[in-house]
Backbone atoms as SQL, in Angstrom:
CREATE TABLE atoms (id INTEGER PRIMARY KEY, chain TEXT, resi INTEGER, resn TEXT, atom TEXT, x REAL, y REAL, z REAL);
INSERT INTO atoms VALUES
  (1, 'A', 1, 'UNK', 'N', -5.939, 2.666, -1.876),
  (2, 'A', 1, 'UNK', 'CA', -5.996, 1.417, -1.159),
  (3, 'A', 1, 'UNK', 'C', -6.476, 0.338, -2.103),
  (4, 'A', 2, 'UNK', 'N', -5.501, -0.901, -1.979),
  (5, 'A', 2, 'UNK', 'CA', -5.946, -1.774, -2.853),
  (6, 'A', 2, 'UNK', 'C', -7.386, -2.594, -2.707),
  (7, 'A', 3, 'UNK', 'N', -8.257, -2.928, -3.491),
  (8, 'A', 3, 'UNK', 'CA', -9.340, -3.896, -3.504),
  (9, 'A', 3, 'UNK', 'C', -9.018, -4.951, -2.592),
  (10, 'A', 4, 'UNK', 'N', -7.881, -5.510, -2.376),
  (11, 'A', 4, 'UNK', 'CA', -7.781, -6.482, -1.489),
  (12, 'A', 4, 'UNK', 'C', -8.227, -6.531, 0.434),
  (13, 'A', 5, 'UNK', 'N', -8.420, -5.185, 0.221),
  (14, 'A', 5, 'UNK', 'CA', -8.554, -4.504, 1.783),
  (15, 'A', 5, 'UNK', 'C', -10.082, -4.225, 1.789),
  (16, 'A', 6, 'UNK', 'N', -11.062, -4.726, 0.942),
  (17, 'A', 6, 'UNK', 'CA', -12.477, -4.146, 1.268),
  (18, 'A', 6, 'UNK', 'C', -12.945, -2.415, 0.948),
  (19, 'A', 7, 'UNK', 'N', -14.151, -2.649, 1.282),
  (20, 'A', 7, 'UNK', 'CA', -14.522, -1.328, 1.019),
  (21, 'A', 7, 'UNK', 'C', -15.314, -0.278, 2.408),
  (22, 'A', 8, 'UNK', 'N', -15.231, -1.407, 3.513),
  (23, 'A', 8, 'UNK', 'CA', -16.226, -1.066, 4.173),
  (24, 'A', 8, 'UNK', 'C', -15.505, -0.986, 5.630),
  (25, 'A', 9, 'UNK', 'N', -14.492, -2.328, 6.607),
  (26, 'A', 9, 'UNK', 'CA', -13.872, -2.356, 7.515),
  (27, 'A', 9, 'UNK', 'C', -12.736, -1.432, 7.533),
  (28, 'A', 10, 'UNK', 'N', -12.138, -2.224, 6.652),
  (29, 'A', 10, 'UNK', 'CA', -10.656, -0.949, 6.533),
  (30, 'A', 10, 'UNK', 'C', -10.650, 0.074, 6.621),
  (31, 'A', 11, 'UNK', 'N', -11.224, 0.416, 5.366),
  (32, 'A', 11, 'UNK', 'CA', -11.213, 1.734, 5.559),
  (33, 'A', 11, 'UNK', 'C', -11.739, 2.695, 5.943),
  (34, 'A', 12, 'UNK', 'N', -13.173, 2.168, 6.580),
  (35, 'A', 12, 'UNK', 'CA', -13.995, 3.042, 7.763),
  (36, 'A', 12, 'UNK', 'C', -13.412, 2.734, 8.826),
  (37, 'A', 13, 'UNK', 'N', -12.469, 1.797, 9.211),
  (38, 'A', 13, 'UNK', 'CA', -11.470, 2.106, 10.728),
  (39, 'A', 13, 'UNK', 'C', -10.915, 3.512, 10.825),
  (40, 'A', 14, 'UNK', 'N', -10.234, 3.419, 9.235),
  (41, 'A', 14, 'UNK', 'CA', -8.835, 4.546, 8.998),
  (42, 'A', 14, 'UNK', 'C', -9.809, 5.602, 9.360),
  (43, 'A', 15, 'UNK', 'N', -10.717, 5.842, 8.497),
  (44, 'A', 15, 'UNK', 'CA', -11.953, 7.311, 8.270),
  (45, 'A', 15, 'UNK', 'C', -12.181, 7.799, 9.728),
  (46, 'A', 16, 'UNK', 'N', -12.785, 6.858, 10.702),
  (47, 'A', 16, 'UNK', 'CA', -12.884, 6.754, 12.077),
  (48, 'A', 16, 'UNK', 'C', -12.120, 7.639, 12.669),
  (49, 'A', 17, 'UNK', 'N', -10.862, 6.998, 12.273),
  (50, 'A', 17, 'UNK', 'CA', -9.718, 7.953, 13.553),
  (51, 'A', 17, 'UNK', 'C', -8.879, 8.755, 12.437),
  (52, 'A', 18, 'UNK', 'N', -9.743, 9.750, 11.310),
  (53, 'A', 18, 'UNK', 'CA', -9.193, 10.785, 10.813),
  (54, 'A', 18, 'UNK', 'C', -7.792, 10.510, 9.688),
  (55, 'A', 19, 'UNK', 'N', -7.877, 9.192, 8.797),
  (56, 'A', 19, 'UNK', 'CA', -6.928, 9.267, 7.747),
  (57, 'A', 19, 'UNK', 'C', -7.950, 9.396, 6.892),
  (58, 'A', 20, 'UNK', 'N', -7.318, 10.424, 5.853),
  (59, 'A', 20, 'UNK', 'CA', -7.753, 10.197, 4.490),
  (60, 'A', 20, 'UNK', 'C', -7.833, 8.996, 3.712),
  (61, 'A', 21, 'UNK', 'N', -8.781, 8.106, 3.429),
  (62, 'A', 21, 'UNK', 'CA', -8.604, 7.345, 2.591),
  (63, 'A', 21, 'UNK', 'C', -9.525, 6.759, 1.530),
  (64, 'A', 22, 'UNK', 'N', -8.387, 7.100, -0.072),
  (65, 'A', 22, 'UNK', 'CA', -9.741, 6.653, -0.954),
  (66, 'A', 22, 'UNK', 'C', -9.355, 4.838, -1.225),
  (67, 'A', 23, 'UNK', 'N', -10.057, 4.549, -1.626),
  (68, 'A', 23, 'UNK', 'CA', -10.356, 2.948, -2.032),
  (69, 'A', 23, 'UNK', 'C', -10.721, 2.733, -3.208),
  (70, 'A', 24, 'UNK', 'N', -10.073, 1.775, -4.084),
  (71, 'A', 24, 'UNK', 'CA', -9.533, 1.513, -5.140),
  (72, 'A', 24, 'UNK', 'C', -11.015, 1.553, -6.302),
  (73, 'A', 25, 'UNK', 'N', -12.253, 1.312, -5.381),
  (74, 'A', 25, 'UNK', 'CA', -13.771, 1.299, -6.201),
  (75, 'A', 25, 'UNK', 'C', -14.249, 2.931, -5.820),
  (76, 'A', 26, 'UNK', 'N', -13.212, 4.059, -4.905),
  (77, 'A', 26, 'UNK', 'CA', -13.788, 4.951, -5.087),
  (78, 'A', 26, 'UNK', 'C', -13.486, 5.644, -6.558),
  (79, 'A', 27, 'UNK', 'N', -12.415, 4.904, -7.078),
  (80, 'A', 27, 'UNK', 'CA', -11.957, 5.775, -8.645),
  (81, 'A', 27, 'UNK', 'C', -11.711, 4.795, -9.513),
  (82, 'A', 28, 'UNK', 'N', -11.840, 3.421, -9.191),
  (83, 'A', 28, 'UNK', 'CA', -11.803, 2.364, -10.383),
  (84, 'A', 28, 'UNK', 'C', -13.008, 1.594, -10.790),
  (85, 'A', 29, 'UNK', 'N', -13.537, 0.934, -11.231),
  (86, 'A', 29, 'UNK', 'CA', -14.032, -0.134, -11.334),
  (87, 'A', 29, 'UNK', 'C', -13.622, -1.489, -11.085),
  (88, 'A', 30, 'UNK', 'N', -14.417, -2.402, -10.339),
  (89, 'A', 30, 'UNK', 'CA', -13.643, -3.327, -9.767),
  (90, 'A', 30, 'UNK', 'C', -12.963, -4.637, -10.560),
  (91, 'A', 31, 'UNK', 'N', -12.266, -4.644, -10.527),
  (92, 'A', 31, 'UNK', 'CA', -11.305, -5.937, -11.061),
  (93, 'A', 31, 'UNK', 'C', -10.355, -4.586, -12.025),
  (94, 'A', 32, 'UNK', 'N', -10.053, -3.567, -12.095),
  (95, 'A', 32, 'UNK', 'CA', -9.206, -2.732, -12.644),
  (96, 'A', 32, 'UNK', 'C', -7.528, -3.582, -12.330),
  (97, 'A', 33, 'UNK', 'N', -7.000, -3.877, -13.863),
  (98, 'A', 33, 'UNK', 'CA', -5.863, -4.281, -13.481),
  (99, 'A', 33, 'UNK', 'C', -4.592, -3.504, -12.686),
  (100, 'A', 34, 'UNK', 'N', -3.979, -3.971, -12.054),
  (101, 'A', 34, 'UNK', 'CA', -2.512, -3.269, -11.286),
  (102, 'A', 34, 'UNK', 'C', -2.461, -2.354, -12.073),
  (103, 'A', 35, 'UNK', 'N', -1.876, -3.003, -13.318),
  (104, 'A', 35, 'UNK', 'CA', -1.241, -2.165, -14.191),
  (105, 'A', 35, 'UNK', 'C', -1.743, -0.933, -15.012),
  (106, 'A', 36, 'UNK', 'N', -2.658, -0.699, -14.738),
  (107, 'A', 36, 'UNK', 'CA', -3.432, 0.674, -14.856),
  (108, 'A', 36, 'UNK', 'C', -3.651, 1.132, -13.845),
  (109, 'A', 37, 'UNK', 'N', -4.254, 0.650, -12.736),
  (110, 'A', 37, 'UNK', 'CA', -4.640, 2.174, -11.509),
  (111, 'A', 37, 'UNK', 'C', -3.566, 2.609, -10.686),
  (112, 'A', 38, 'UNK', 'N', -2.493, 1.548, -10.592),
  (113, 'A', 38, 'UNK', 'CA', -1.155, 1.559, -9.966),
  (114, 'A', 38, 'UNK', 'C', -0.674, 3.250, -10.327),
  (115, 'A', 39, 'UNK', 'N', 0.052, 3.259, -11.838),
  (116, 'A', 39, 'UNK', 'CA', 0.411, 4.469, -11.895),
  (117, 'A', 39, 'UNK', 'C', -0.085, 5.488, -11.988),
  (118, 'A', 40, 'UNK', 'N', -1.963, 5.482, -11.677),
  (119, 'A', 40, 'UNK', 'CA', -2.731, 6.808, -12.169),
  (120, 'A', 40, 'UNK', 'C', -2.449, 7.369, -10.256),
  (121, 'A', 41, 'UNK', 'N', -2.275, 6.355, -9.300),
  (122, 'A', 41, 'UNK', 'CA', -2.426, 6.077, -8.078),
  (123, 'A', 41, 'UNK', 'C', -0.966, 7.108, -7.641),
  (124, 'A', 42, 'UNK', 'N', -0.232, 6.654, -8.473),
  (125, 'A', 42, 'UNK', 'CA', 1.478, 7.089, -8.064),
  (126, 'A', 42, 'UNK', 'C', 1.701, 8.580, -8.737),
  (127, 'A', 43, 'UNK', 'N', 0.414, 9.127, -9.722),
  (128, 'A', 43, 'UNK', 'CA', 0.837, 10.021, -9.927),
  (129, 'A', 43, 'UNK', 'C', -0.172, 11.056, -9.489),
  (130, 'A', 44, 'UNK', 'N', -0.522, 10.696, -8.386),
  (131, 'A', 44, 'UNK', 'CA', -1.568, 11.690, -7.384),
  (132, 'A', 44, 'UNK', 'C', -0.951, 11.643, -6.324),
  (133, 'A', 45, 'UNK', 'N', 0.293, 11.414, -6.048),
  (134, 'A', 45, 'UNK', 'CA', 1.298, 11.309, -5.340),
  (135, 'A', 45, 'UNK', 'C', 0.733, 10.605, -3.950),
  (136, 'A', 46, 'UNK', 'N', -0.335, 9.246, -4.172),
  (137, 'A', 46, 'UNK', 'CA', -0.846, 8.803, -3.147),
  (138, 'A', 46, 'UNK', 'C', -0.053, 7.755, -2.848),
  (139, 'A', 47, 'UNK', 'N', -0.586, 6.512, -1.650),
  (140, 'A', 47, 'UNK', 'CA', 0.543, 6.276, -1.058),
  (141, 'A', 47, 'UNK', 'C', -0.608, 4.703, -1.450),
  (142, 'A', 48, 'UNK', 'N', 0.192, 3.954, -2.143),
  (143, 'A', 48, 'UNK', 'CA', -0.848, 2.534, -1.993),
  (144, 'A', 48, 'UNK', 'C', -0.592, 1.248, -0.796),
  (145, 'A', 49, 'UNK', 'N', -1.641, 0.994, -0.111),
  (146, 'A', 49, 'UNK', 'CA', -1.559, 0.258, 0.754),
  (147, 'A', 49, 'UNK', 'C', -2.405, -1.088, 0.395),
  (148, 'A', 50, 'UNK', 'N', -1.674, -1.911, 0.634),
  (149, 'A', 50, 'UNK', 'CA', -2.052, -3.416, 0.141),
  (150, 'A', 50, 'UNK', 'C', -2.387, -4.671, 0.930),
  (151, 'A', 51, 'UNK', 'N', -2.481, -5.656, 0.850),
  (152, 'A', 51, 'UNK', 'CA', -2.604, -6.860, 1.426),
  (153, 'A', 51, 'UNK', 'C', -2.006, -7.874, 0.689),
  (154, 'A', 52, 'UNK', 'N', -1.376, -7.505, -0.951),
  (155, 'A', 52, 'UNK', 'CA', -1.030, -8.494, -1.784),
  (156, 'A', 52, 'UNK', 'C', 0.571, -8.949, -1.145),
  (157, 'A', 53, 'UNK', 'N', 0.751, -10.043, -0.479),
  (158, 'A', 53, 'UNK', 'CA', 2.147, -10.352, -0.368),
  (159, 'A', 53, 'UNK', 'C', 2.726, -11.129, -1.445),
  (160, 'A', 54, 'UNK', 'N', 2.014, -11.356, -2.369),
  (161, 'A', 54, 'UNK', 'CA', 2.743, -11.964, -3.602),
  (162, 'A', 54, 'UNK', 'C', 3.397, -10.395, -4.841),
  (163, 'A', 55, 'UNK', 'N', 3.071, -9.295, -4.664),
  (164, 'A', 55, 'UNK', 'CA', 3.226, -8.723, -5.743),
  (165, 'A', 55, 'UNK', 'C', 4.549, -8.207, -5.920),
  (166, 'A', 56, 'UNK', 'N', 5.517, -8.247, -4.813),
  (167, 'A', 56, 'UNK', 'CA', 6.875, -8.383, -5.210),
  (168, 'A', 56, 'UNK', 'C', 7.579, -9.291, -6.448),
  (169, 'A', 57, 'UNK', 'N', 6.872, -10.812, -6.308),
  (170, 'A', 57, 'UNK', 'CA', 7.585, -11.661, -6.792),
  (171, 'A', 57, 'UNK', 'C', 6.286, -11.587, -8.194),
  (172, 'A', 58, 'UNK', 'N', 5.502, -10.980, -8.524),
  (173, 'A', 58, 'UNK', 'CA', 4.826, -11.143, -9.861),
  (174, 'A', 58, 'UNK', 'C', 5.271, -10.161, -10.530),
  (175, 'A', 59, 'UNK', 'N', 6.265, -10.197, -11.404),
  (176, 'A', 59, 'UNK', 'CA', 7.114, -9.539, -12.441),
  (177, 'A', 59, 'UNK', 'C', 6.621, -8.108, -13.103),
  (178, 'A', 60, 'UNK', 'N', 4.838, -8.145, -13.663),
  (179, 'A', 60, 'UNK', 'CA', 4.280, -7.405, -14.138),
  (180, 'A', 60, 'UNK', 'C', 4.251, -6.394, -13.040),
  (181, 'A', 61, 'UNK', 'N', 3.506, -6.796, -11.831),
  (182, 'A', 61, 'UNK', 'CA', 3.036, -5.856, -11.002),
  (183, 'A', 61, 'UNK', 'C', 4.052, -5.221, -10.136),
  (184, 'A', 62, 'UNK', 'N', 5.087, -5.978, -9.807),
  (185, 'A', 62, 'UNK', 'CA', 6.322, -4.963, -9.394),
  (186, 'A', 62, 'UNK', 'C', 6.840, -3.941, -10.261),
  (187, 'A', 63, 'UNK', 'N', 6.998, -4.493, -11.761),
  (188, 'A', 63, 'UNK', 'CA', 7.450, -3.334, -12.383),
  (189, 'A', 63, 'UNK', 'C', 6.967, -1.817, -12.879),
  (190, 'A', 64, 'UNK', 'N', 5.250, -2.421, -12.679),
  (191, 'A', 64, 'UNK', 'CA', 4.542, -1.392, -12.431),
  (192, 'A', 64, 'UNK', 'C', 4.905, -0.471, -11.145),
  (193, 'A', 65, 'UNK', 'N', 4.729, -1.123, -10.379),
  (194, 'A', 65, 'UNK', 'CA', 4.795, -0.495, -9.157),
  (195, 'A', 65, 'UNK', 'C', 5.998, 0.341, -9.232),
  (196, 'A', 66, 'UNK', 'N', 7.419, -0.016, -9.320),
  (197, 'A', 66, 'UNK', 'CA', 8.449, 0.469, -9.555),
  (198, 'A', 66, 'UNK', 'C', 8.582, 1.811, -10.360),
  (199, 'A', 67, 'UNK', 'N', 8.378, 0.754, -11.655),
  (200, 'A', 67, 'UNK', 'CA', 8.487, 2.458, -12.779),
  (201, 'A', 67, 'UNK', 'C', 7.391, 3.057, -12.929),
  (202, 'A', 68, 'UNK', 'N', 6.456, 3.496, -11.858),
  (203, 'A', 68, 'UNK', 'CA', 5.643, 4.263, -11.765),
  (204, 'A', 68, 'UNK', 'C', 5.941, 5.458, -10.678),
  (205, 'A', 69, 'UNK', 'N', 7.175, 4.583, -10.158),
  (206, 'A', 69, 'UNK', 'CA', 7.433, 5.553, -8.967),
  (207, 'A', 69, 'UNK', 'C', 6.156, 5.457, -7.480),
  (208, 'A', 70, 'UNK', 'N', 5.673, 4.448, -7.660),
  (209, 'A', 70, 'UNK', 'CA', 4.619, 4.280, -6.708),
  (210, 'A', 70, 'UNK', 'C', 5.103, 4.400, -5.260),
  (211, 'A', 71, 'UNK', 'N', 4.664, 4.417, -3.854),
  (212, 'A', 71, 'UNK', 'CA', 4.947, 4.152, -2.960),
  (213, 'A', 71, 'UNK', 'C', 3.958, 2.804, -1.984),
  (214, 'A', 72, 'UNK', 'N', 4.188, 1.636, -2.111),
  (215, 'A', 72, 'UNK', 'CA', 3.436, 1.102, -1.505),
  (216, 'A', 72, 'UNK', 'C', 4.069, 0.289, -0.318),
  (217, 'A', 73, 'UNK', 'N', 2.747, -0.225, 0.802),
  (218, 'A', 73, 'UNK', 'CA', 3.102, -0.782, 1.645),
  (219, 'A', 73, 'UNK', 'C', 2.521, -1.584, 1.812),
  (220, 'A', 74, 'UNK', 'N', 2.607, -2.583, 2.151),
  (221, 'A', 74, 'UNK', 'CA', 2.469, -4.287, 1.978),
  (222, 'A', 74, 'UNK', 'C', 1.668, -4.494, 3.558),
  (223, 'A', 75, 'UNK', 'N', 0.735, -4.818, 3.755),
  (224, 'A', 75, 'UNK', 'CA', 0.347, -4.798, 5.138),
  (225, 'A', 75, 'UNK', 'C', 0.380, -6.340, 5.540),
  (226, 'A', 76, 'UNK', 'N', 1.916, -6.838, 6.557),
  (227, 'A', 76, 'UNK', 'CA', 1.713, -8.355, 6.233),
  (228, 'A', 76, 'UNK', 'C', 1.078, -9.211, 8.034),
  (229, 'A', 77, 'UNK', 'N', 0.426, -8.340, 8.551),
  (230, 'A', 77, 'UNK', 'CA', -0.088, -9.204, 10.185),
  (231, 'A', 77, 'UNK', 'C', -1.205, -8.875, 9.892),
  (232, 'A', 78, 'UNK', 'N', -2.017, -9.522, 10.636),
  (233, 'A', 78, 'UNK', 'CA', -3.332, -9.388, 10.649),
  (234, 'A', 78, 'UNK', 'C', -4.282, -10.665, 9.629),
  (235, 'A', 79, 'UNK', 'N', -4.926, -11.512, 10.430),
  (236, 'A', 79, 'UNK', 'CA', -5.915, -11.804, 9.873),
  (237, 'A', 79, 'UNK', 'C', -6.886, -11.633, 9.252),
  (238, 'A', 80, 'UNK', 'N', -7.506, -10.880, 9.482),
  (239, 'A', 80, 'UNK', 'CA', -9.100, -9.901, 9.520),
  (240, 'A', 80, 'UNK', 'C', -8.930, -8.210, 8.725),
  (241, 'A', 81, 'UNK', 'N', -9.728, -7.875, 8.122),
  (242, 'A', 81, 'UNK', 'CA', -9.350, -6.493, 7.769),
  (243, 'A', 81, 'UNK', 'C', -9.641, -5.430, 9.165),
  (244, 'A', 82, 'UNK', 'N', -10.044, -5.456, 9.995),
  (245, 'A', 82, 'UNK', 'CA', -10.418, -5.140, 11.397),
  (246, 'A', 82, 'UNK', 'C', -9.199, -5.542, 11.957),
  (247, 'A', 83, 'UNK', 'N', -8.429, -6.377, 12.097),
  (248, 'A', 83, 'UNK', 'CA', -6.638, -6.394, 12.998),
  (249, 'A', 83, 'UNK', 'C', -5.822, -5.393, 11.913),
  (250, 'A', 84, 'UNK', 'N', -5.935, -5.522, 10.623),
  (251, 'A', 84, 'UNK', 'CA', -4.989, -5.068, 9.984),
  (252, 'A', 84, 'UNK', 'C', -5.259, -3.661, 10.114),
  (253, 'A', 85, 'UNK', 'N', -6.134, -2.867, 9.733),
  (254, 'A', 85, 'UNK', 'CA', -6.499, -1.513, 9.776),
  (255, 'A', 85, 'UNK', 'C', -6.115, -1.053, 11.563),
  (256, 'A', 86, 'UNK', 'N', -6.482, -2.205, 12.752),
  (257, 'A', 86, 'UNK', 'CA', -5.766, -1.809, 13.961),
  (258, 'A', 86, 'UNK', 'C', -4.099, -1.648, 14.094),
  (259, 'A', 87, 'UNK', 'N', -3.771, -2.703, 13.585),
  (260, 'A', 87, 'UNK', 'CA', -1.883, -2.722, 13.266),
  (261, 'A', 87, 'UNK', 'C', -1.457, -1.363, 12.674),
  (262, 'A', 88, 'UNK', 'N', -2.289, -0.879, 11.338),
  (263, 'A', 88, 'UNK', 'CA', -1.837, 0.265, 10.518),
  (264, 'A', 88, 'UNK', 'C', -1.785, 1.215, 11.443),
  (265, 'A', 89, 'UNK', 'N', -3.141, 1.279, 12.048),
  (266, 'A', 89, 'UNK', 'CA', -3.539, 2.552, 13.001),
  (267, 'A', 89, 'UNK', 'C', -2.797, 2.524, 14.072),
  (268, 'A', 90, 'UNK', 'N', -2.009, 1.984, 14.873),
  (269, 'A', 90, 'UNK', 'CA', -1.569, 1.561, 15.793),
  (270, 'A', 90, 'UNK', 'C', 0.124, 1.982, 15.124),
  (271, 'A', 91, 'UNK', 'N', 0.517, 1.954, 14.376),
  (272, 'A', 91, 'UNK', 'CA', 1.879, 1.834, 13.476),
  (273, 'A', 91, 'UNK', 'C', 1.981, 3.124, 12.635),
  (274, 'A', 92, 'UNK', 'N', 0.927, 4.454, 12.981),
  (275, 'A', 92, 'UNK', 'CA', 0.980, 5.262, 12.046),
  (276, 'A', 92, 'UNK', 'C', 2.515, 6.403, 12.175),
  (277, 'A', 93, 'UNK', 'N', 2.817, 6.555, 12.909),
  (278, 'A', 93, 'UNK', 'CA', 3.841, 7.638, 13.293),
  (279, 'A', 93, 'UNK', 'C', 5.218, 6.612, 12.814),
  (280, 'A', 94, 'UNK', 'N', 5.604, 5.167, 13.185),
  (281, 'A', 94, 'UNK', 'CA', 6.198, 4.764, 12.066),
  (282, 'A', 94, 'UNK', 'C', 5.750, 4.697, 10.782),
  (283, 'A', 95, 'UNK', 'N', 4.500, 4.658, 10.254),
  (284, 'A', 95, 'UNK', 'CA', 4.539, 4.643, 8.552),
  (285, 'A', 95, 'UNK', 'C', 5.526, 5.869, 8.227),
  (286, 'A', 96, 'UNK', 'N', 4.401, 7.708, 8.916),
  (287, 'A', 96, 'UNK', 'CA', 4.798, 8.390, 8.761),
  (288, 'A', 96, 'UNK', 'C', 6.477, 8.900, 8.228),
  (289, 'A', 97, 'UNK', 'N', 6.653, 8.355, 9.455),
  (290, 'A', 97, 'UNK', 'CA', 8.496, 8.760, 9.426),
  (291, 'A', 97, 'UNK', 'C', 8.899, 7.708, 8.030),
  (292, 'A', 98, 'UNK', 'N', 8.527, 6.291, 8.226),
  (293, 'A', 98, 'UNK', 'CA', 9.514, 5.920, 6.746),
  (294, 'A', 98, 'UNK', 'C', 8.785, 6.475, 5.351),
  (295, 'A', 99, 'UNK', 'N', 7.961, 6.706, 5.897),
  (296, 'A', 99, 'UNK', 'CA', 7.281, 7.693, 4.518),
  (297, 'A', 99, 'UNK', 'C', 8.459, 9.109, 3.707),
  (298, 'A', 100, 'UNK', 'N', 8.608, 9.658, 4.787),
  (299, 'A', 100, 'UNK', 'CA', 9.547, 10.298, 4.839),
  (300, 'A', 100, 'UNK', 'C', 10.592, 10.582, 4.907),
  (301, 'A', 101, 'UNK', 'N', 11.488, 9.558, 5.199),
  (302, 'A', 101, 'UNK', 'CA', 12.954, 8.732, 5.181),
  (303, 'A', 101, 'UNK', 'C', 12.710, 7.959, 3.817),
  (304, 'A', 102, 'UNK', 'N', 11.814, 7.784, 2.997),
  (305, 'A', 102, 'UNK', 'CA', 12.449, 6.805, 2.146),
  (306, 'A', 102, 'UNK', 'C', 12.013, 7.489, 0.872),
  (307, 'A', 103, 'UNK', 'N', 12.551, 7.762, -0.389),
  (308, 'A', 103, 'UNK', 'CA', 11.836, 8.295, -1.620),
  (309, 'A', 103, 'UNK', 'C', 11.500, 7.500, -2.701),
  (310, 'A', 104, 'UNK', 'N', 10.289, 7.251, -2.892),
  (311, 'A', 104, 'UNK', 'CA', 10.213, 6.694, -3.903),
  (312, 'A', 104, 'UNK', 'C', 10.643, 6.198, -5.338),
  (313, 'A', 105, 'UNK', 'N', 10.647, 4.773, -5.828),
  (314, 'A', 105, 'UNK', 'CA', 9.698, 4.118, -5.353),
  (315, 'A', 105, 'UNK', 'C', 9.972, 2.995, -4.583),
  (316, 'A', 106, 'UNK', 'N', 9.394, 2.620, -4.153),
  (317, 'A', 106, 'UNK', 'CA', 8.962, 1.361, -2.616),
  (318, 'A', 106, 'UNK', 'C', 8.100, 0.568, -2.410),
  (319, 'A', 107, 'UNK', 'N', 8.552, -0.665, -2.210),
  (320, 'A', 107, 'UNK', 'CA', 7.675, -1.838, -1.533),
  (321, 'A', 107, 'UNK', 'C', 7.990, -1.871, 0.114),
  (322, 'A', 108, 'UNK', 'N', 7.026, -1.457, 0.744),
  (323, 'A', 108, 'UNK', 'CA', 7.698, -1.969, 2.013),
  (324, 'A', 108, 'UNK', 'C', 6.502, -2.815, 2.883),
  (325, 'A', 109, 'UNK', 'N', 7.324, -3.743, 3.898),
  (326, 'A', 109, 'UNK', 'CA', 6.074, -4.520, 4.411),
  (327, 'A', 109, 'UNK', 'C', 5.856, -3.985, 5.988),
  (328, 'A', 110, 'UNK', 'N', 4.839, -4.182, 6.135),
  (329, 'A', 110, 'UNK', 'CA', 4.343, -3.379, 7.618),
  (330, 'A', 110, 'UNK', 'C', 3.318, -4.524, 8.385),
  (331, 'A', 111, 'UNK', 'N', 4.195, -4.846, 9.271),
  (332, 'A', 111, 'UNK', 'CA', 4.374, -5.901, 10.385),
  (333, 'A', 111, 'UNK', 'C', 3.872, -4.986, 11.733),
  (334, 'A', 112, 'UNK', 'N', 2.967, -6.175, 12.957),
  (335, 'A', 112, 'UNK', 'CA', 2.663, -5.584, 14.043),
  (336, 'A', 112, 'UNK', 'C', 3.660, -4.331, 14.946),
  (337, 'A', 113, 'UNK', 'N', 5.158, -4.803, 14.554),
  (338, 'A', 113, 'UNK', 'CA', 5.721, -3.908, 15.622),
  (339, 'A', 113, 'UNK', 'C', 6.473, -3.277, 14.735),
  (340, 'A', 114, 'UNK', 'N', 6.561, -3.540, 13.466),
  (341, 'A', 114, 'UNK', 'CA', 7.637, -2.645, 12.537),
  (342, 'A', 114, 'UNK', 'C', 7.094, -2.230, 11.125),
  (343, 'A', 115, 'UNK', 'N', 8.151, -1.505, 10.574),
  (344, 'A', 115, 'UNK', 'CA', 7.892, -1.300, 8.970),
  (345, 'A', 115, 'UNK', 'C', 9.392, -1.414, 8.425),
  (346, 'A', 116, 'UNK', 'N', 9.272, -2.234, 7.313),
  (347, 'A', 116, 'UNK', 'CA', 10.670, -2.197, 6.927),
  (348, 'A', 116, 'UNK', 'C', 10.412, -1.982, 5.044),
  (349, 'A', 117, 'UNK', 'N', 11.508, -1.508, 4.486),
  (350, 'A', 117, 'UNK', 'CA', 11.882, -1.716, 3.193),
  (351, 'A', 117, 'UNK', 'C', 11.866, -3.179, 2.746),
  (352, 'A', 118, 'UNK', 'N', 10.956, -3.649, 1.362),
  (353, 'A', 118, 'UNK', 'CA', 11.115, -5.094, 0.595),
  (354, 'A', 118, 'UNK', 'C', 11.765, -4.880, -0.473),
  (355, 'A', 119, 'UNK', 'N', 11.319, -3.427, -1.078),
  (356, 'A', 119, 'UNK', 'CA', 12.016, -3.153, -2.539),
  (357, 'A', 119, 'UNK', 'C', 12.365, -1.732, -2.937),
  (358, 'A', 120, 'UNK', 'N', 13.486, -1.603, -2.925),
  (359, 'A', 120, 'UNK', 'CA', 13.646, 0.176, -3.469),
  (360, 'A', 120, 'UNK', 'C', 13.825, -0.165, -4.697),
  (361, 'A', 121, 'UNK', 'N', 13.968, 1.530, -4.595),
  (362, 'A', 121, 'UNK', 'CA', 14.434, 1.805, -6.603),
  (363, 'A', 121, 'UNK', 'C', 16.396, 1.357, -6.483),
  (364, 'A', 122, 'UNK', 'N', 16.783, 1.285, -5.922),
  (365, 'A', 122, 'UNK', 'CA', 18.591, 0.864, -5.442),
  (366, 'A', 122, 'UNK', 'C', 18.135, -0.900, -5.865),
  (367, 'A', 123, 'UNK', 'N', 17.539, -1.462, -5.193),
  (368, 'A', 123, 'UNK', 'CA', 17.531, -2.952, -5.467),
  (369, 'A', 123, 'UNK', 'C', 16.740, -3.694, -6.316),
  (370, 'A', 124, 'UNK', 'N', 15.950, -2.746, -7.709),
  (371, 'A', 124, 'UNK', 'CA', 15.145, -3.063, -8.463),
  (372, 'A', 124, 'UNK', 'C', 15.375, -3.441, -9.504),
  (373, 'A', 125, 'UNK', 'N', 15.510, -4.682, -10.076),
  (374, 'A', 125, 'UNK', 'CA', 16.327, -4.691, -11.656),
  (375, 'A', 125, 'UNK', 'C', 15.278, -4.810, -12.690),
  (376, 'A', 126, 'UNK', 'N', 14.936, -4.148, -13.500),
  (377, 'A', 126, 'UNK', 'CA', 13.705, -4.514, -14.444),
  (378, 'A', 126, 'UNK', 'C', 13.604, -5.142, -14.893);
């Protein structure tokens, strides 16, 4: 889970109602660039969940994301880290399934009532 999501709401919602989840200061140090914990992240075959809606369009950090084979999901409703961690939790049996319908790697954004694909490896040009 990215730094952008806290250390304390988020992801003691998720913990709460039984997801695994580590957080980006449980194995980095903070301000760790993308471009290093990204692929140590993608190759623990974990699943990164974000708040960054710019990192599609920042060149470095998509391509990380990409040719790392990462899987991430873009969490784009929610004000508060307390709505967003409710939306996720609330949206888990869809993550699940496109988790599983889709193979890495992936940007996808995850909206109150949906989850959709932003970036596959099919529409990625380096």
């Amino acid at each position: 889970m990215d730094e952008d999501l806290g250390t304390r709401v988020f992801p003691g919602a998720l913990r709460a109602d039984g997801v695994n989840v580590e957080t980006l200061l449980d194995n980095f140090i903070s301000g760790t660039l993308d471009a290093e914990w990204i692929p140590e992240v993608a190759n623990r075959y974990w699943v990164v969940l974000t708040h960054n809606l710019r990192i599609r369009y920042n060149r470095l950090e998509r391509d990380t994301v990409m040719g790392s084979g990462t899987r991430m999901i873009v969490i784009c409703s929610g004000s508060t880290r307390a709505e967003m961690a409710e939306i996720f939790l609330a949206s888990r049996d869809r993550v699940l399934a496109f988790l599983r319908e889709n193979d890495a790697p992936f940007i996808a954004r995850l909206y109150r009532s949906r989850i959709e694909m932003w970036l596959s490896r099919d529409d990625w040009t380096p």
